[in-house]
C-alpha positions, -999 to 999 in steps of 0.1 A, spaced: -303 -110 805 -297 -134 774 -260 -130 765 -260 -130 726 -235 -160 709 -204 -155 703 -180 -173 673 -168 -195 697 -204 -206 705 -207 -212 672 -175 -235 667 -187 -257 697 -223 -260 683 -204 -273 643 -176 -285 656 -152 -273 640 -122 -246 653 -129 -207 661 -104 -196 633 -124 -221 608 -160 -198 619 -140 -167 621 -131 -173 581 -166 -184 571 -177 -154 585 -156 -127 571 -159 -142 537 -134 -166 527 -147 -196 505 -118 -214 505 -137 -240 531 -141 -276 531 -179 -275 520 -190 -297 547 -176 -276 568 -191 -247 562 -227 -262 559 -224 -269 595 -212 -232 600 -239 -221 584 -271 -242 606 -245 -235 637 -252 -199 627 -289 -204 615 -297 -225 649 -279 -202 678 -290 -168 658 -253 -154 656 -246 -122 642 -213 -102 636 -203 -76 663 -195 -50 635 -187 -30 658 -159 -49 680 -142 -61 644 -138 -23 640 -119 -16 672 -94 -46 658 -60 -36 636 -64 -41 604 -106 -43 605 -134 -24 594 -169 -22 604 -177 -9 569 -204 19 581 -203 53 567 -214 80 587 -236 113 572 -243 141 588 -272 163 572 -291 194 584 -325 185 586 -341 154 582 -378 169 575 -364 184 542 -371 163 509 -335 177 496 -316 162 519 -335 127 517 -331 126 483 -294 132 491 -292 106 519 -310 80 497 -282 85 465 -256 83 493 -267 50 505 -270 36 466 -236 38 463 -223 29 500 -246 -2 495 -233 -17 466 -200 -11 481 -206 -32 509 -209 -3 537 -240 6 560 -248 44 559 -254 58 596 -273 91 590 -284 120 615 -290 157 611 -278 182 630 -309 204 629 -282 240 620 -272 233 654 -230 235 655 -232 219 693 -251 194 678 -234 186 645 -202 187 668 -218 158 692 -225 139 663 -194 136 647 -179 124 678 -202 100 682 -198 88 648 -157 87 652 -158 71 682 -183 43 666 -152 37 644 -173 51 611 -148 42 586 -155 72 564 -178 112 567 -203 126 546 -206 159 565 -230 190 553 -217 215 576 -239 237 600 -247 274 590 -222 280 626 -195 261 631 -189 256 670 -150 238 660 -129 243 638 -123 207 619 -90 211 626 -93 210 661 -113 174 661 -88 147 675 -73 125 653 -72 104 634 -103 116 617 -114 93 587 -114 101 548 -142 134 548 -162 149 524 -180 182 530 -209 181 514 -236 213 495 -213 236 517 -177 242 519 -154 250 549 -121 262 555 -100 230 562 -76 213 537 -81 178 548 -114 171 529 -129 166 498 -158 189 489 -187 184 465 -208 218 459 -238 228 437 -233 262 415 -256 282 435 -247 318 427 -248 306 389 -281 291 392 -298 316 411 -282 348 385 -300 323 356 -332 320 373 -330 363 380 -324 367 348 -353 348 334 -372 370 353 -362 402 341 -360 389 305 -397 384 308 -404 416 318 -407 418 360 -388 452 374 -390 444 413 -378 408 419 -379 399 456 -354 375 469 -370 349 493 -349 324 514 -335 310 548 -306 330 565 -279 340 547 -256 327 573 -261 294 555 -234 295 533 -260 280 502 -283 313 505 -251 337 507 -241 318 471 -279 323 456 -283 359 472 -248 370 455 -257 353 423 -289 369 425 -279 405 432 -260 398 400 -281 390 377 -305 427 389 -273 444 383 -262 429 352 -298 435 336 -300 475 353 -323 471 380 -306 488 409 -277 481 434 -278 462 465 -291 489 485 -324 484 461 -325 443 470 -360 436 480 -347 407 500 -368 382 525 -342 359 544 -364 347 575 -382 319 550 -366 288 568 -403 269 569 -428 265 539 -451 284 567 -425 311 570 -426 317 533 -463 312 529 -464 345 557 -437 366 537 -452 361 502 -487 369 514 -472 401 528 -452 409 493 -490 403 473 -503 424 497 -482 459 496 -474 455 461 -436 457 468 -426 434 444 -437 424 407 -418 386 405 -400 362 427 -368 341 427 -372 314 457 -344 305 467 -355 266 478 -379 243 470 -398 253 510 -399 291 497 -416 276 463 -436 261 486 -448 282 506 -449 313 480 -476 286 460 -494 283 493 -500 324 490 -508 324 458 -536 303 465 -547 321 494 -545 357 479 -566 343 440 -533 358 423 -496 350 415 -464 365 403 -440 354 378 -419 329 400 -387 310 397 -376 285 426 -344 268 430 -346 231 430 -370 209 411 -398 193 433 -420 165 421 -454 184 422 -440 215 404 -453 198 367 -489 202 389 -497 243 388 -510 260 360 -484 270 345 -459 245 360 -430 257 381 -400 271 365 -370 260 385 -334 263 389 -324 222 389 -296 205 405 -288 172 405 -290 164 440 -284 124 436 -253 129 414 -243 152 443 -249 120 472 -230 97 442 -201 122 444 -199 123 478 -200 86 488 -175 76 458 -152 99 467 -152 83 503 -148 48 491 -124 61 470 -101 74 495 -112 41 516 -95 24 486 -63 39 488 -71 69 467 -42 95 479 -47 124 451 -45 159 465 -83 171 480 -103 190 459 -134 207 457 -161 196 433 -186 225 415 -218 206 398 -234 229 373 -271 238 381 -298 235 350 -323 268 346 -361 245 339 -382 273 322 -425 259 326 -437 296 321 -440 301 358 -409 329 351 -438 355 326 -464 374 339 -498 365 333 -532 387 335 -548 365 363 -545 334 384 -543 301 370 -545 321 333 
């Protein structure tokens, strides 16, 4: 096995001392100039690298990583989240370690470990739809933590949050303004704390504009796959049970497109969160818009933040939603019309 060099390989190969590399390589400039150019083909010619990792274990070190636990990898939402995330931890200096849980709270569980005992200097957490633990029960010292798209009960964290329940009574409302009586609700499980918001927000608006109680909800909550959704809205079109839709992500859009297609007809539809091929259908997609980056921007600059010494009380951070009206929301006498 090739044993990789180490700083002290390095000094021997520029001759110079191991706290003279161990300065050039954490940053400091203050160097004799000559000195450091033979650092630097030392480095170049042995093919040293920092162990990150090992500096981290160290007092007083970091191994400036942030680690970000989603929910599912396979969803554009959460990329788009990811990728603001790592913007911001970038410029900063700081690699962003990312994994997804997959709704699983053994496996979110794991991966925190796993991430804490890599000596992550800071979280980005979007918490399960079951908790298996309790964040107060994880070991300490657990590093500066933000929750993120759904909250939990634990007063050691920051929080950043979307204003589902607002968005999805705005998008309901649209609806009924425009004239639909029977609007079916059509998301994931509403253990996922995200869908409970929508759901309650929706079963607002219906009872703010007269159209019957909760026991009346026509309400579709097994939609966690664009497939799932394309099976539930093809069912709706096909018993007549509802007149308009409010999808309650962008996989329900999705899918409830997919049926549309397949049955030759649609219903008015609103879908929370915008999409990049919603601008494509005739009409376009009217959707319930959050901005998802500012959310990742949020979340990792309130993690430096607190990396940087920021000590103010932890709070919880409500992004408004923005209701996109295309004409998607109005009934219209035949497909593609």
């Amino acid at each position: 096995m090739v044993r990789n060099p180490t700083m002290k390989d390095v000094a021997h190969e520029a001759g110079v001392s191991l706290k003279t590399v161990s300065r050039h390589v954490n940053g400091e400039t203050n160097i004799d100039p000559d000195l450091a150019g033979r650092i630097s083909a030392a480095i170049v010619k042995l093919g040293y690298r920092r162990n990150l990792s090992a500096a981290s274990i160290r007092p007083g070190r970091t191994g400036k990583t942030i680690g970000l636990v989603i929910s599912d990898l396979a969803n554009p939402y959460y990329s788009t989240l990811a990728r603001a995330i790592e913007s911001v931890a970038d410029a900063a200096g700081y690699l962003v370690t990312i994994a997804s849980s997959e709704e699983d709270g053994r496996r979110h569980d794991r991966l925190v470990d796993r991430l804490m005992e890599q000596r992550v200097d800071g979280l980005i957490v979007v918490p399960p739809r079951r908790a298996a633990r309790d964040w107060a029960d994880v070991a300490a010292p657990i590093p500066p933590l933000v929750l993120l798209d759904r909250p939990v009960s634990y007063a050691g964290a920051d929080a950043v949050l979307a204003d589902n329940a607002g968005g999805a009574r705005a998008a309901t409302l649209a609806l009924a303004r425009a004239g639909s009586r029977r609007i079916a609700f059509v998301g994931d499980s509403l253990d996922i704390y995200t869908m409970r918001e929508r759901h309650a927000g929706y079963a607002a608006a219906l009872a703010e504009a007269g159209l019957g109680g909760a026991g009346d909800l026509l309400t579709i909550t097994t939609a966690h796959t664009r497939e799932q959704a394309e099976r539930e809205v093809g069912a709706v079109l096909r018993d007549d049970s509802a007149d308009a839709l409010f999808a309650a992500n962008n996989r329900a859009t999705i899918g409830a497109l997919l049926a549309f297609q397949q049955a030759g007809r649609r219903l008015p539809l609103v879908g929370f969160d915008d999409f990049e091929t919603a601008l494509l259908g005739d009409p376009p997609v009217s959707v319930v818009s959050q901005d998802i980056e500012l959310m990742g921007r949020t979340a990792a600059e309130l993690v430096l933040g607190r990396l940087n010494g920021d000590t103010s009380p932890f709070a919880t951070r409500v992004l408004p939603t923005r209701l996109i009206l295309r004409g998607s929301e109005k009934h219209h006498t035949c497909a593609g019309s």
